[in-house]
Structure formats: structure tokens, C-alpha cells
N, C-alpha and C positions, 0 to 999 in steps of 0.2 A: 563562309569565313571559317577558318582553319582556329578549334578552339588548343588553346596552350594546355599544357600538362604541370603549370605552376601558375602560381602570381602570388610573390611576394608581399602582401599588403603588411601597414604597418600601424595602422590607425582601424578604431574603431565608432559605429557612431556615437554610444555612451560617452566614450572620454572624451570625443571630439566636442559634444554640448555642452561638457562641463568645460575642459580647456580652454573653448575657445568665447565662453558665455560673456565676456566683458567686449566682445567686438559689435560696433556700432551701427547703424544703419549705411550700410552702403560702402562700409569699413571693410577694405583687404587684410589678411594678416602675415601675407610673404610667406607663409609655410604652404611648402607644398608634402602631399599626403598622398598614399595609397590606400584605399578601401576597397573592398568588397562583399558585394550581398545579394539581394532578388530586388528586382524592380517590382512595386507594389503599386505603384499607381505614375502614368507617363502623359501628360500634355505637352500639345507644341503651342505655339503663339508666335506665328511667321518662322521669323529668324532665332527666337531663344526656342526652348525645350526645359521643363522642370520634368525630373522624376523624381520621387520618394523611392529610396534604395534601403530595406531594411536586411540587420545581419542580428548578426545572436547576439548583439545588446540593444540594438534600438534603433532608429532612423535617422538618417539626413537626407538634406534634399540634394541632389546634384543638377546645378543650372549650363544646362550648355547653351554654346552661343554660335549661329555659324562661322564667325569668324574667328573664333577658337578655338573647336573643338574640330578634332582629326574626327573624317568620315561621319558628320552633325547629321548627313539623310540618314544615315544606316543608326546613327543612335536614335534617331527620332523616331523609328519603325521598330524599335524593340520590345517582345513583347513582356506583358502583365507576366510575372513570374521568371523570366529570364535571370542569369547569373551574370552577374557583371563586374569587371574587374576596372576601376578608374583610379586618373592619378591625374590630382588637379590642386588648386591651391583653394584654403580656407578662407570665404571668406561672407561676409553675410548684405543678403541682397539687399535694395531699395525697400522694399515691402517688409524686410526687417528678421527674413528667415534665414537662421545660419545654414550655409552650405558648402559643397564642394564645386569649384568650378570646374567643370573636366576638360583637361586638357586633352589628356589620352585616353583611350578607353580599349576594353577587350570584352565581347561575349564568349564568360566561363561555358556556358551549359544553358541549351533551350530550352523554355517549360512548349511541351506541346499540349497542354491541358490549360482551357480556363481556371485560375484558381478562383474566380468570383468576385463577384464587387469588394472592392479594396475593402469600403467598410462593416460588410455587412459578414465577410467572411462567405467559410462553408456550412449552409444551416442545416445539410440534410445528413439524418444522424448516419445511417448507411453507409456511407461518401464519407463521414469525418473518419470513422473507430477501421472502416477499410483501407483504407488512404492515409493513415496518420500522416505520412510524410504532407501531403499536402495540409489536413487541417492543423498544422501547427504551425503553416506560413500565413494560411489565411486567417485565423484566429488566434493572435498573439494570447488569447489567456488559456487555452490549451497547452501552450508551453511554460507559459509560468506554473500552471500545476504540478508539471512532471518535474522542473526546475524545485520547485517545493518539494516535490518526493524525494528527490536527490538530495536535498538539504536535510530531510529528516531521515534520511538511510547514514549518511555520513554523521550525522548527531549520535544517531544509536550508537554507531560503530564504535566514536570515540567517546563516548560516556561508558559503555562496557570496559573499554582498556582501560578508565579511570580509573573502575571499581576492579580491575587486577583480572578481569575474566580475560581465558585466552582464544581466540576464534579457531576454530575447527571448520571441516567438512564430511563431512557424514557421505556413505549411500544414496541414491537417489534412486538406483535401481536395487529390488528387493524382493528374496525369494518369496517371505511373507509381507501381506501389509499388515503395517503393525504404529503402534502409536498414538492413535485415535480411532475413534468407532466412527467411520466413517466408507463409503463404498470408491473401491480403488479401481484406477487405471490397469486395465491387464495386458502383458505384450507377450510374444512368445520370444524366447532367446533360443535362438539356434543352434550358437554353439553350443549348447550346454544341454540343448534338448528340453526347455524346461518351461512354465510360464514363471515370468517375473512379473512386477507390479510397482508402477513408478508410487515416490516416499506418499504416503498418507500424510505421515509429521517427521522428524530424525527425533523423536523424546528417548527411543529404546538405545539407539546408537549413542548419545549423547550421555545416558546416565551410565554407559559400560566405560566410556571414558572415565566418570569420576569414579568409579570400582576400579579402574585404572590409575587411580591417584590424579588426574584433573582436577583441585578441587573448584574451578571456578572457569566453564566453557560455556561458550555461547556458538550459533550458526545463525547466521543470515542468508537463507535461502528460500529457493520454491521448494514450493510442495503442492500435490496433484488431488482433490477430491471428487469424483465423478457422480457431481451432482447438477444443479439444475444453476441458471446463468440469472439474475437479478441485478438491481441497481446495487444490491449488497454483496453479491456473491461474484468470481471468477473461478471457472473451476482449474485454473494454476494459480494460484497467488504468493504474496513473500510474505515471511514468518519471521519471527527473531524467538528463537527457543534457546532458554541460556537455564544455567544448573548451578546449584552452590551449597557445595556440604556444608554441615552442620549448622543450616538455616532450617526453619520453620516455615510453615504459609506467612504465619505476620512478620516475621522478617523480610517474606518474599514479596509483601504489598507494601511495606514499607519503600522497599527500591521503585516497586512498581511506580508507585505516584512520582520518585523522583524523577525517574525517569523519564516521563511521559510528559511533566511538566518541565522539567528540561531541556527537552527537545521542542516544546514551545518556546522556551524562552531562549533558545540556540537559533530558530529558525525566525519567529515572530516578535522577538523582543516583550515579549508579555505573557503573562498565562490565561488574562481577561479580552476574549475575543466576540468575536459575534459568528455564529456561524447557522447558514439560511436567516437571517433577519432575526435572529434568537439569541440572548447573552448566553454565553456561554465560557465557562472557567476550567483552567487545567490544576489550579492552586490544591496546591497541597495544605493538609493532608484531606485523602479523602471520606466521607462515611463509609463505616463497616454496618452492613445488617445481614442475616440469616436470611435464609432462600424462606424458611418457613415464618419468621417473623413479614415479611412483603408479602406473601401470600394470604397471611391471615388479615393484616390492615386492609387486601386489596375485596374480598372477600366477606367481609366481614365476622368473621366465625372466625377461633381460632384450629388451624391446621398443622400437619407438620409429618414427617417418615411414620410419624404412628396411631394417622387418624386412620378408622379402616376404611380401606380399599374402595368399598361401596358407596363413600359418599362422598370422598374421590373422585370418582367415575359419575356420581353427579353434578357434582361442580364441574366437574369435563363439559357432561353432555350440554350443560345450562349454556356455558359458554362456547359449543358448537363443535366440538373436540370428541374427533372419532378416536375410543379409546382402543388399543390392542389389545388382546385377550394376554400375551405373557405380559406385561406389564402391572409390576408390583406396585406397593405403595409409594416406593421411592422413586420411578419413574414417572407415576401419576400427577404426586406433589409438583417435580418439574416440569412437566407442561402446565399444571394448572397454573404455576408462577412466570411459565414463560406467557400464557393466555391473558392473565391481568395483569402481570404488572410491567413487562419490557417495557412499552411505549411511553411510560409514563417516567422511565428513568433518565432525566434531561442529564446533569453537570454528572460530575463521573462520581462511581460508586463501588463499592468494592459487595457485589452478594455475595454471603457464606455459607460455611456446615451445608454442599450439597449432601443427597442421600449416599450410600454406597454403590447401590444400583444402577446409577448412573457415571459411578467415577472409579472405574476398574482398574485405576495406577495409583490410586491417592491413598494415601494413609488413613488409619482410621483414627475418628476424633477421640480424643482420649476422656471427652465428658459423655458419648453417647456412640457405643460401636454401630448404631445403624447409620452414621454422618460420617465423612471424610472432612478433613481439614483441607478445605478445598473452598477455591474463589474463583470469581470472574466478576472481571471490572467492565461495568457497561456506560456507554458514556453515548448521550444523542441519540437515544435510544436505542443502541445493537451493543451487540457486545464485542468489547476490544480486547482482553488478554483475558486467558485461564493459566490459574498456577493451584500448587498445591505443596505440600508434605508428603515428597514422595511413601509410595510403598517400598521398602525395605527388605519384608521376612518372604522370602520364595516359596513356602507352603501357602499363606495367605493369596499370595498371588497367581499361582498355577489353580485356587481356587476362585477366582475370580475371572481367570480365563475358562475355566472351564464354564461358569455362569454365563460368559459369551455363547460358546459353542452352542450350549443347552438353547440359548434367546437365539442362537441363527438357525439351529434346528424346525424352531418355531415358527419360522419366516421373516424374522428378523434381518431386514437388509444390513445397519450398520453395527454390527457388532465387531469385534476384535477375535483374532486368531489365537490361538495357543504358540508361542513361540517359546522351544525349548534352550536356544540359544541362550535366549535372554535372562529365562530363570535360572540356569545353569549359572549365571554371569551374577545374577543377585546372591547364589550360593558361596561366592566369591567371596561375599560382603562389602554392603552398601551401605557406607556409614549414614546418618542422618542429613538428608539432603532436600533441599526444596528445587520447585522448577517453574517455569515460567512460559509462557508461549502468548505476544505478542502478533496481531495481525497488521501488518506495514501497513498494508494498503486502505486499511478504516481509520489507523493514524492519518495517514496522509492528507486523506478524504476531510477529519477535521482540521488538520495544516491550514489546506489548500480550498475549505469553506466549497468541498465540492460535494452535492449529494448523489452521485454515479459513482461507482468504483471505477466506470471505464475512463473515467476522467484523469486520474492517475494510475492506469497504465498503458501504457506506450502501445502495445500491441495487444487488449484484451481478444476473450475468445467471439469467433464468430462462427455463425453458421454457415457451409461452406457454399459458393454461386455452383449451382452445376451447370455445367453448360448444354 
């Protein structure tokens, strides 16, 4: 059979169950309809034929009959996952199930792969994250997740344009990586003779805009980190990094909660959900506590940027934390905080005052120069956004880059570059500005009540088959 290069359908199954939900047993309703979708599951019974025919809103069933239905052998032979193009009338059978009677029919396109028992789906995870296309026929809730991710991409988007911010796009390809301390993607560029290095983050590009008078930009893009693949980690994922002069960090957590519980209550009607069998709340406002106030409760002792060093690196070792010999106090204090107390940070939280050590873009706090005015909100134990009070003064900051170079000297894999573009760019002047940097995909994850990241997205990374 010679498949067509159209078919006009006009009907869907969602609206067709609600439209048609007051017809009766055994009731026709004279409309006749065009659908189309995949055959998900096909019985015959002599002379009738039931399939369930599901499309991107939902199923019906379409009942052919031999004495109705044009070429009833060839539809009855159709296989599990076939595309099928029907136009029949609505109407709902003896047994009480609404359907489509098919008059006509056409096969869109062959599936030549099992897609698996109707109900059980594809369970082999290999087969799902390889094959998206198939696991989201055969597993209707793989595609509502991604449909959820969609809904909270479009949330952000226009909750930013509420608050006046304007969308950009930034570099992706870059001669330095820059913007987070993190180990980057390297390629060679030809033309230019050069290595480049797909984005780390766009933060540096982003705040040259507001030195360009931007006062209020956001991007919604990827960004590439070449690190290690977990239920928590993809090494491309989507970011939402937005900027706003003459904000502060507590301004910028302020939005922060709004927005994150706004995108609940945009996508899920609520901000009181349950996600893994666990209550869990997006309500605003959330707790503020110090990275060194959680450390000492978890600890019991109190600690903080200025306990020394030495006993630091005991509380390290207690807790099984191979320490690095460059690592100061203030890098110490953070692992020891990330060692006790992540797991234990359920509803969302805003940690603060990181050390400086560890936050080589963030301003310094103005009650303690060895702390930045800096946060990350953790929510279901990982953490979802870091923001801060930007740095500013370009002598501070080419000091702070150079404290990288010095920690990669040392063997330090993730530290940051010296990029002279960029200080050059803060000599410009950088009026008082806060910044923000959201992870889509751990939103998503709590959206979409999924604990894999690969679960909301569509083509995460895999390791390659060789052949």
C-alpha cells in the first residue's frame, strides 16, 4: 500500500471523549471525523475488529466492521505501532466504549519494531533513553514529563517578560571557558586555527550586556559541563541565567521563590505537591540560613570561613572526604557542608554567606570580607539555583581569577580562566547588579515528580554502541 503524503484529520482523541461523553450505549452521533495516531493495541472477533488508536492527546477506540469498513482484512492485519489515518463516524458501542467507526482508512507509516505489550510499555532502560521515539509511544508517562518540561520552560519564559527582563543569546562557542568553575568541552575550530570550548555557563557574556545598559536580561539555554552522567547530572543541560542591576542577593531570592513557586502554580495548580511519596512545598517565602550556621547544627560544634584549617580537614576526614592539599578554609567549610547537610535539605532553602574561596564572581559580604553575598537554593535534596551580588570592582576580580590559575596550577581540574575581555568590560563599569542561574532540568524533575534527570530530557547523553 502506497502510504499518502497528507491526511487531513480534524478531530482529536481528548476532545472527541469529552464532545462526545453524553452518547449512550449503542448511541450513533452522525458526525463523521477524521483522526489519526498509532495503533496501540488490535483484536479481531470474526467479522468486527477493535483497535485502540492513541495520538498526542489521548485514545479511542476505532471499531471496524466487515461490512463497513473498506479493506476490514488489511485493517485487521495492521501492526502494533502502525500510523493510521481513519474517517468514520462517532459513535459508542454496545459494551459502552466510545469510538470511531471506520469507514475509510489509510496506513500513514509502518512501525517495524515491536513496541511492547500495550500495557506494560518499554521497561528496558537502554531501549527507553536510546529510542526516545519509541519510549514515549509505549510509555504515555514519559511523555507527560517532557510535556511538563515544556510547560515549565514556557512559565519561566513568561514570568521573566512580566518582571521586564529582556531575552538574549549569548555564545555558545568560546575562546575561554569561563563562568563557572567547572571542566569544559574542547573542539578545535579550523577556521581560526584555534581551540574553542562549548559555554560552561553565558554569566560573563550576560553581565557585559548590563555594562551595556541591559538592565534586566535573561537566556534560556544549554550549557555543556564535561563531567560525570548521574540520575542528577547531564553533561548538556538547560539553565535560565537572568541579571538585574541595582539588585542585591536578597532581592535576587526574593524573585527567586517567586518564581519557582510560580511556575508550580502555572504548571500544577499548587505549590503543595508530593514528589517520590514525600510532601513537598514550593510556597513561598523560603528559609534563609548561612552555609556556616547548617554546618555547625549538622556538626555539632560551631564552624565557619574562620575555624582553622586543621580541624576542617578533620571533620573532612570523619566524614570520609578525601581533603586537597590547595584547599583553604573556605573550600573546606564547603564540602564539610555539602558532606552533612545536603541530604537532609527537604522543602526549598535558600543557603548563604558562601566563603570567597569558592565564589570567584560574587561580591564580597559587606559584614565579613572572607564571605560573598552569595546563595543557592536546595530543594529535595540537590541544589536548584545559585545567585549572588555580582563582583563589580575589576582589580578584585583579576584577583580572584588569578587565585584560580594559582588552584589549576595545583591540580586543580575545575577552576576558572583569567579572561581579559571580561575585566576590561567591568572597567567599563558595572553598576550594582545581582544574577541568578536556575537548573531547568532539577525544576522539571520536581514538576514532573521524576527522580532521573533523564526522564525530562528528550535525548539525554549516552554512551556510544560501537559496533
Amino acid at each position: 500500500m502506497t502510504t499518502p503524503y497528507t491526511f487531513a484529520h480534524n478531530a482529536f482523541a481528548a476532545a472527541l471523549q469529552s464532545t462526545y461523553s453524553h452518547l449512550t450505549e449503542g448511541e450513533e452521533s452522525g458526525d463523521t471525523v477524521m483522526v489519526a495516531g498509532r495503533v496501540m493495541l488490535l483484536r479481531r472477533q470474526g467479522k468486527l475488529a477493535f483497535a485502540t488508536m492513541r495520538d498526542s492527546s489521548g485514545e479511542i477506540q476505532l471499531f471496524a466492521l466487515s461490512a463497513v469498513t473498506q479493506d476490514f482484512e488489511e485493517f485487521a492485519k495492521l501492526h502494533l505501532g502502525d500510523w493510521v489515518g481513519i474517517t468514520g463516524e462517532v459513535v459508542r458501542t454496545k459494551r459502552g466504549e466510545l469510538s470511531v467507526k471506520v469507514a475509510s482508512w489509510v496506513r500513514l507509516a509502518e512501525a517495524q519494531h515491536n513496541f511492547g505489550d500495550k500495557w506494560a510499555g518499554i521497561s528496558d532502560f537502554d531501549l527507553r533513553y536510546r529510542h526516545r521515539e519509541a519510549d514515549l509511544w509505549a510509555n504515555p508517562v514519559s511523555r507527560t514529563s517532557l510535556q511538563r518540561r515544556s510547560e515549565v520552560v514556557r512559565s519561566i519564559r513568561e514570568r521573566c517578560w512580566a518582571a521586564n527582563f529582556i531575552e538574549v543569546e549569548t555564545p555558545i562557542l568560546n575562546a575561554i571557558p569561563s563562568g563557572s568553575d567547572a571542566r569544559p568541552f574542547a573542539t578545535h575550530f579550523n577556521a581560526l586555527d584555534s581551540e574553542f570550548f562549548l559555554r560552561i555557563a553565558p554569566e560573563l557574556w550576560l553581565k557585559r550586556l548590563v555594562v551595556g545598559g541591559f538592565e534586566r536580561v535573561f537566556e534560556l539555554g544549554r550549557v555543556f559541563r564535561n563531567e560525570g552522567v548521574s540520575p542528577r547530572h547531564n553533561p548538556e543541560f538547560t539553565m535560565l541565567e537572568l541579571y538585574a542591576a541595582y539588585w542585591n542577593y536578597e532581592d535576587m531570592m526574593a524573585f527567586t521563590e517567586e518564581l519557582v513557586a510560580g511556575v508550580a502554580m502555572d504548571v500544577l495548580g499548587t505549590t503543595e505537591i508530593e514528589y517520590q511519596g514525600r510532601p513537598f512545598s514550593f510556597a513561598a517565602p523560603w528559609p534563609r540560613r548561612s552555609m556556616a550556621d547548617l554546618a555547625s547544627e549538622a556538626v555539632g560544634e560551631d564552624v565557619s570561613v574562620h575555624t582553622p584549617r586543621e580541624r576542617l580537614v578533620e571533620l573532612l576526614r570523619e566524614r570520609g572526604v578525601d581533603v586537597h592539599a590547595p584547599w583553604g578554609p573556605g573550600r573546606c567549610l564547603a564540602e564539610l557542608f555539602e558532606a552533612a547537610c545536603e541530604e537532609s535539605l527537604w522543602n526549598p532553602i535558600f543557603v548563604t554567606d558562601y566563603p570567597v574561596e569558592i565564589s570567584p564572581l560574587a561580591r564580597r559580604h559587606q559584614a565579613d570580607p572572607e564571605l560573598t553575598e552569595r546563595f543557592e537554593s536546595y530543594a529535595a535534596c540537590r541544589e536548584l539555583s545559585n545567585g549572588f551580588s555580582e563582583l563589580i570592582d575589576p582589580a578584585d576580580q583579576r584577583a580572584r581569577f588569578e587565585d584560580q590559575a594559582r588552584l589549576a596550577a595545583a591540580g586543580e581540574l575545575e577552576t576558572m580562566r583569567i579572561d581579559e575581555d571580561y575585566i576590561r568590560a567591568l572597567e567599563w563599569g558595572l553598576p550594582p547588579t545581582a544574577g541568578l542561574g536556575v537548573g531547568v532540568d532539577r525544576l522539571a524533575m520536581l514538576i514532573a515528580d521524576e527522580s532521573n534527570i533523564r526522564e525530562v530530557i528528550a535525548f539525554p547523553t549516552l554512551k556510544p554502541v560501537r559496533d
